[in-house]
C-alpha positions as CSV (number, residue, x, y, z in Angstrom):
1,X,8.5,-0.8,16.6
2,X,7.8,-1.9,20.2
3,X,3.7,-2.6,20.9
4,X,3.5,0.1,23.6
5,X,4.6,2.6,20.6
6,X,2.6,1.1,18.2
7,X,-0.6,1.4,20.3
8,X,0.2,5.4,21.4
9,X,0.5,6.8,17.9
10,X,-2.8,6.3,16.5
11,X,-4.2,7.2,20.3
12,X,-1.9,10.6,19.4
13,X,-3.6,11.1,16.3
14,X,-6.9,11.2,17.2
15,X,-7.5,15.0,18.4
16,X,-5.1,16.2,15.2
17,X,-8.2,16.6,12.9
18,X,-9.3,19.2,15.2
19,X,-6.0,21.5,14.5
20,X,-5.8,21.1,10.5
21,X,-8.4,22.7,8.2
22,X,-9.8,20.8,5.2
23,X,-6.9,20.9,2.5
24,X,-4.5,19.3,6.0
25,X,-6.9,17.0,6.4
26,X,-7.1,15.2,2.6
27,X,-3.4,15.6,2.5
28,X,-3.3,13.3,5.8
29,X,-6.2,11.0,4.8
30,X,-3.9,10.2,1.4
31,X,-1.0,9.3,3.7
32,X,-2.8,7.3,5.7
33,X,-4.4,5.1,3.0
34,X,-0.9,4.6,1.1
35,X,0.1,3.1,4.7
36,X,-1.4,-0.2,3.6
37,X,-0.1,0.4,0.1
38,X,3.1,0.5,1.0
39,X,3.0,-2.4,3.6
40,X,1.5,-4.8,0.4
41,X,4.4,-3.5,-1.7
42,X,7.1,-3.7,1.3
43,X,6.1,-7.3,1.9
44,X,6.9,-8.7,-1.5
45,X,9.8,-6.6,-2.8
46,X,11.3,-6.0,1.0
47,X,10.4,-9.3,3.3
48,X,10.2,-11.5,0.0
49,X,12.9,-9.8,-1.9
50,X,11.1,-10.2,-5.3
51,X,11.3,-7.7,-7.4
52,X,7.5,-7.8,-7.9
53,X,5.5,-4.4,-10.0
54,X,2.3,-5.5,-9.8
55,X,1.0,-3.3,-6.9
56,X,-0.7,-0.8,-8.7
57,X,-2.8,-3.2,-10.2
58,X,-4.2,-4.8,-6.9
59,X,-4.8,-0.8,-6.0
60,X,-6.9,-0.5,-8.8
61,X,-8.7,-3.4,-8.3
62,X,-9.6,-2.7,-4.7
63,X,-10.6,0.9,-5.8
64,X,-12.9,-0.1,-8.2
65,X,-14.2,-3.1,-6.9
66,X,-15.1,-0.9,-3.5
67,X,-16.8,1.9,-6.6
68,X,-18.7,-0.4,-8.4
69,X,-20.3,-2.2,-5.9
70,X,-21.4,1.3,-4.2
71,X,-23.1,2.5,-7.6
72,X,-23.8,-0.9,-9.3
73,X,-25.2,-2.7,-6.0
74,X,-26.3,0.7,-3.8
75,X,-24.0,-1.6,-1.2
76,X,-22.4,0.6,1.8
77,X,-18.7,1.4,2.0
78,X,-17.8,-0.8,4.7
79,X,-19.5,-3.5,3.6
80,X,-17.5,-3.5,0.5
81,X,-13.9,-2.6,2.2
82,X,-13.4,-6.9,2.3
83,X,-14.7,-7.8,-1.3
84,X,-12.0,-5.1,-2.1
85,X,-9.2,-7.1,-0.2
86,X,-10.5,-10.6,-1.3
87,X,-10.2,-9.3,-5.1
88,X,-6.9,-7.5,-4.6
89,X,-6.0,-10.5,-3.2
90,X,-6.9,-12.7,-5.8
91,X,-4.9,-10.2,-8.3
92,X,-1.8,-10.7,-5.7
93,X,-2.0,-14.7,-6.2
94,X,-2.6,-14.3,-10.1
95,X,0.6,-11.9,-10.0
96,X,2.5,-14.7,-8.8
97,X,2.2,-17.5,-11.5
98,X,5.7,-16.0,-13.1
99,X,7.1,-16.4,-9.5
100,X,6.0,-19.8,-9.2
101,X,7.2,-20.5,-12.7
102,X,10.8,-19.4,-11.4
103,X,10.5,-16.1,-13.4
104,X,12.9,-13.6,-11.1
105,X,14.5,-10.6,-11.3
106,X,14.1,-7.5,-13.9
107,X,12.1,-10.4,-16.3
108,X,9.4,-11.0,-13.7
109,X,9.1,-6.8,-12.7
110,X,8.6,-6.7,-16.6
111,X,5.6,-9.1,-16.3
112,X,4.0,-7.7,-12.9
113,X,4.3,-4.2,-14.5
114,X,2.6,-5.8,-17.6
115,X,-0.5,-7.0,-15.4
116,X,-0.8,-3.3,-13.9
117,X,-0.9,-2.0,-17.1
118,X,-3.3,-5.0,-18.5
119,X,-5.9,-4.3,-15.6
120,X,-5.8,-0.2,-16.6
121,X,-6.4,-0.8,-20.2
122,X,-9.1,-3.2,-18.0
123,X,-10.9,0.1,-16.6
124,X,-10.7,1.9,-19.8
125,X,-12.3,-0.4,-22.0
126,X,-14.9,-2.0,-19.5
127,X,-17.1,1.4,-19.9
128,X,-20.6,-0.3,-18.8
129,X,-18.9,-0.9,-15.3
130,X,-16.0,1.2,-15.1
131,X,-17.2,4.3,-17.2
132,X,-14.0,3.5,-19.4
133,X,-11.5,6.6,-19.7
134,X,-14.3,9.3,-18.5
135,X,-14.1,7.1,-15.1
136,X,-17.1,6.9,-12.3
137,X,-17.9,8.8,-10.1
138,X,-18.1,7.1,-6.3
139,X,-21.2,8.2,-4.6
140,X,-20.7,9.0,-0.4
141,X,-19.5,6.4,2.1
142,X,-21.5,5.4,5.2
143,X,-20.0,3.4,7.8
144,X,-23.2,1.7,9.6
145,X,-25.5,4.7,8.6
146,X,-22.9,7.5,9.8
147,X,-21.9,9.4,6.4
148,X,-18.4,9.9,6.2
149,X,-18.9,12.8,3.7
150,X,-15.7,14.8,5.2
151,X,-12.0,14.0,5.3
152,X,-12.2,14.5,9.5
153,X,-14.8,11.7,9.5
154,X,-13.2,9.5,6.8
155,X,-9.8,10.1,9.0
156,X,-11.1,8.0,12.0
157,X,-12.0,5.3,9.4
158,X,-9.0,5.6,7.5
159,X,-7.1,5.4,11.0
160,X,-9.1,2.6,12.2
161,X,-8.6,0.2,9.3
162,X,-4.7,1.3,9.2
163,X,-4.4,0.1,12.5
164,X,-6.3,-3.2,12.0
165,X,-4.2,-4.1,8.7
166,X,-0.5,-2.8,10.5
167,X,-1.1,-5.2,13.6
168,X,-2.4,-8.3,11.7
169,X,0.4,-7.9,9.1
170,X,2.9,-7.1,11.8
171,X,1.5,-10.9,13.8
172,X,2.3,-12.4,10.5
173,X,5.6,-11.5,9.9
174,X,6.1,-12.3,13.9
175,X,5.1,-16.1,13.0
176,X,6.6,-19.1,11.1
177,X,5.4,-17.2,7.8
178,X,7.2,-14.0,8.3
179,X,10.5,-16.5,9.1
180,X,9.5,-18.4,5.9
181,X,9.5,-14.8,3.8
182,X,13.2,-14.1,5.2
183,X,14.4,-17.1,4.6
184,X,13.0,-17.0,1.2
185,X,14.6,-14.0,0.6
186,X,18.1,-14.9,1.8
187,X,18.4,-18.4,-0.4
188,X,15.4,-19.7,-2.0
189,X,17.2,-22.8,-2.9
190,X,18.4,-23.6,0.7
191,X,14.9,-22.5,1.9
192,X,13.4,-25.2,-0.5
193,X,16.1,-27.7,0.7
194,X,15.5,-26.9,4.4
195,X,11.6,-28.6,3.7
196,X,9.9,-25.2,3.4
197,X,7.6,-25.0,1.0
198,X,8.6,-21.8,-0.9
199,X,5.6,-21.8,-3.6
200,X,3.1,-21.4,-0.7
201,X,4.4,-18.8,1.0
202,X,5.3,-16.9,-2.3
203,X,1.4,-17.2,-3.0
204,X,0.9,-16.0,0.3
205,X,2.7,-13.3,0.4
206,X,1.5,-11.7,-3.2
207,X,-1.9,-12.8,-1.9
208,X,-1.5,-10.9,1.4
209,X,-0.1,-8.3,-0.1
210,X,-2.9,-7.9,-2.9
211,X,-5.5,-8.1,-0.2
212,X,-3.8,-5.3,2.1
213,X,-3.1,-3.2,-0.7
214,X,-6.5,-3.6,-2.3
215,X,-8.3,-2.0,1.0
216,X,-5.9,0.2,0.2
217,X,-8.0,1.0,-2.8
218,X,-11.2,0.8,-1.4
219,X,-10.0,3.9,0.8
220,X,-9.0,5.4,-2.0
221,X,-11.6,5.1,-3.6
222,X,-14.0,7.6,-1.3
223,X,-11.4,9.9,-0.5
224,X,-10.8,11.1,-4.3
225,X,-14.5,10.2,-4.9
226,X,-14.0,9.7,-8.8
227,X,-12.2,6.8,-10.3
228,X,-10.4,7.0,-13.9
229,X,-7.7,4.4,-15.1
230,X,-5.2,7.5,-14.9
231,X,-5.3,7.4,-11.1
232,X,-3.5,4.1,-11.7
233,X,-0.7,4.8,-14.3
234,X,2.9,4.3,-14.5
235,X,3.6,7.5,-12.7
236,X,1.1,5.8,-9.7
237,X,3.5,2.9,-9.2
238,X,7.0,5.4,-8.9
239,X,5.3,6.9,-6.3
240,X,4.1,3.8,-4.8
241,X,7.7,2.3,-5.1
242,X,9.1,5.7,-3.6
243,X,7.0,5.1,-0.3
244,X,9.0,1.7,0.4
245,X,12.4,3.1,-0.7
246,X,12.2,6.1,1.2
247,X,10.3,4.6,4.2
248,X,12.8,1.3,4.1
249,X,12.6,-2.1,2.8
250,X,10.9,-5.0,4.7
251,X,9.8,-2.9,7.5
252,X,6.3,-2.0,8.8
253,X,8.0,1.4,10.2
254,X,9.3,2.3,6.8
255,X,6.2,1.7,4.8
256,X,4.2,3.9,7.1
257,X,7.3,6.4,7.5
258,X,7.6,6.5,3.6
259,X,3.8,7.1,3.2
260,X,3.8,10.1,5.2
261,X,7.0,11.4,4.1
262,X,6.1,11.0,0.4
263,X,2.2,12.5,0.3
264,X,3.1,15.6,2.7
265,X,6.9,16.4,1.5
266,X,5.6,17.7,-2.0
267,X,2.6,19.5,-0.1
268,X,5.0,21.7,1.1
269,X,6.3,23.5,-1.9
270,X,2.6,23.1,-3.7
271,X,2.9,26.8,-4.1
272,X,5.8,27.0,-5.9
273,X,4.7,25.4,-8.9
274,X,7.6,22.0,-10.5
275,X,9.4,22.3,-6.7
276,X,6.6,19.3,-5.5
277,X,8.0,17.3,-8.0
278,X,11.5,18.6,-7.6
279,X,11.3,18.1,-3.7
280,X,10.2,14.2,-4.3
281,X,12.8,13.7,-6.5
282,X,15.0,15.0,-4.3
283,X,13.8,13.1,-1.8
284,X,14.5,9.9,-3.4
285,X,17.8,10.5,-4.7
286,X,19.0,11.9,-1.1
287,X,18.0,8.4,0.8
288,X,19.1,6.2,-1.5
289,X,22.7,7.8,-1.6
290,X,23.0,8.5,2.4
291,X,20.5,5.7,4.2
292,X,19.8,2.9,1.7
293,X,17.8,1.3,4.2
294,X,15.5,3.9,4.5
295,X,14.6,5.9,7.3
296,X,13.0,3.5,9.3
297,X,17.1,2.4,9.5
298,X,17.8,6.1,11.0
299,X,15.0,6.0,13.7
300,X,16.3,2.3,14.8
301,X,19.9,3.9,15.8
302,X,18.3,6.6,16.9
303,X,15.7,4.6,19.8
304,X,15.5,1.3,20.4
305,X,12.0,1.1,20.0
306,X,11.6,1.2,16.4
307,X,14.0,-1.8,16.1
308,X,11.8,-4.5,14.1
309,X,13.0,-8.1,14.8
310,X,11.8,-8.9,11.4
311,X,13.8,-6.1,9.8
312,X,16.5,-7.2,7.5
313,X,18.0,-4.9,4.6
């Protein structure tokens, strides 16, 4: 996506709040905080090409992180949006010991998935923190004494951190580190051979990842305003997944392409109760047959603009 692009949508976005009612508005505020989910996923599984399941985990961990320091602490929202990143962050370079080990493939999505699944029996059992299965409930967010106790003034937040986290992620995978990923990706063995040092950039990525996905969480975290381990299940982590495939792997457009299409595609058949789920089924099925790169792929043909130098299926 070219940076005079990149710069006008979010300046587009800005007066939309004012022509959606409440309902429109949450629906929005969930696609924009699965943008940053989806980038942490897209950079490990699409710009590393390791098949990597451990994102729902750093999600979790970001969420409640962000929760627990608001009720435990009485700490403002923002001021707990980066202890959120730093943790899913450390989750994301925890997540990568089978990686380093050489563990690839279906064996190490087997382990990542495990570690998703060891953090939610994590929340369940932790009940003097977490509140265990019954969850906790998240009290209101202030952002330097403003509440943001509605989705249109959580939106501007939401927006504003997306932004941050797409352009910083979008300078790394410009540099020597987002060359490092691809090449990585193409022949680890060569990469190695070639003096790169693929160990560190596999920690980095997962870490980056973790920490990206993770305010992810923290987002999250206000916008549902309750936390239970069910909110990151297996079911979590197809839709998390979904977002990438659809959007298009290893591509800033596709991750924030799939989380829209993803949260507000089922929203439209909501009335007409199993069509949601039969629409994102559909969904899935339908891209991956007819544009396996995504549709970040169909909007490069279709402009120049959204051509990503980075971009490799």
């Amino acid at each position: 996506m070219s940076r005079r692009l990149f710069w006008l949508l979010p300046l587009a976005l800005l007066p939309v709040p004012l022509l959606l009612n409440p309902y429109q508005q949450y629906v929005l505020n969930t696609a924009l905080l699965y943008v940053p989910v989806g980038i942490g996923f897209n950079l490990v599984v699409g710009n590393l090409g390791l098949l990597a399941f451990s994102n729902v985990a750093y999600f979790g961990l970001g969420a409640y992180t962000s929760g627990v320091m608001m009720v435990q602490l009485g700490m403002p929202w923002w001021l707990t949006v980066i202890p959120a990143a730093l943790v899913g962050g450390i989750g994301g370079a925890i997540a990568s010991i089978p990686a380093l080990r050489g563990v690839r493939l279906f064996y190490l999505a087997i382990m990542t998935l495990a570690f998703g699944e060891l953090m939610r029996w994590t929340y369940i059992r932790w009940e003097a923190l977490t509140g265990g299965s019954m969850g906790m409930a998240v009290p209101t967010a202030t952002l330097f004494g403003w509440a943001l106790d509605t989705d249109r003034r959580r939106f501007y937040a939401f927006l504003a951190l997306v932004v941050l986290l797409v352009a910083i992620t979008d300078r790394l995978l410009r540099s020597r580190f987002g060359r490092a990923f691809l090449a990585i990706k193409d022949n680890e063995i060569a990469a190695a051979a070639m003096g790169i040092p693929t160990d560190r950039y596999i920690v980095l990525a997962f870490a980056w990842g973790g920490a990206v996905v993770g305010v992810g969480g923290a987002m999250f975290a206000i916008s549902v305003g309750h936390l239970t381990p069910v909110s990151f299940d297996l079911t979590e982590l197809i839709r998390q997944f979904a977002i990438i495939m659809v959007g298009g792997l290893a591509s800033l457009t596709g991750a924030i392409i799939g989380a829209v299409i993803v949260t507000v595609a089922p929203q439209v058949f909501i009335s007409f109760p199993g069509f949601d789920e039969l629409v994102f089924g559909l969904l899935i099925v339908l891209v991956i047959l007819f544009l396996p790169r995504g549709l970040a792929s169909l909007l490069a043909r279709v402009h120049p603009a959204f051509v990503e130098r980075y971009y490799r299926g």
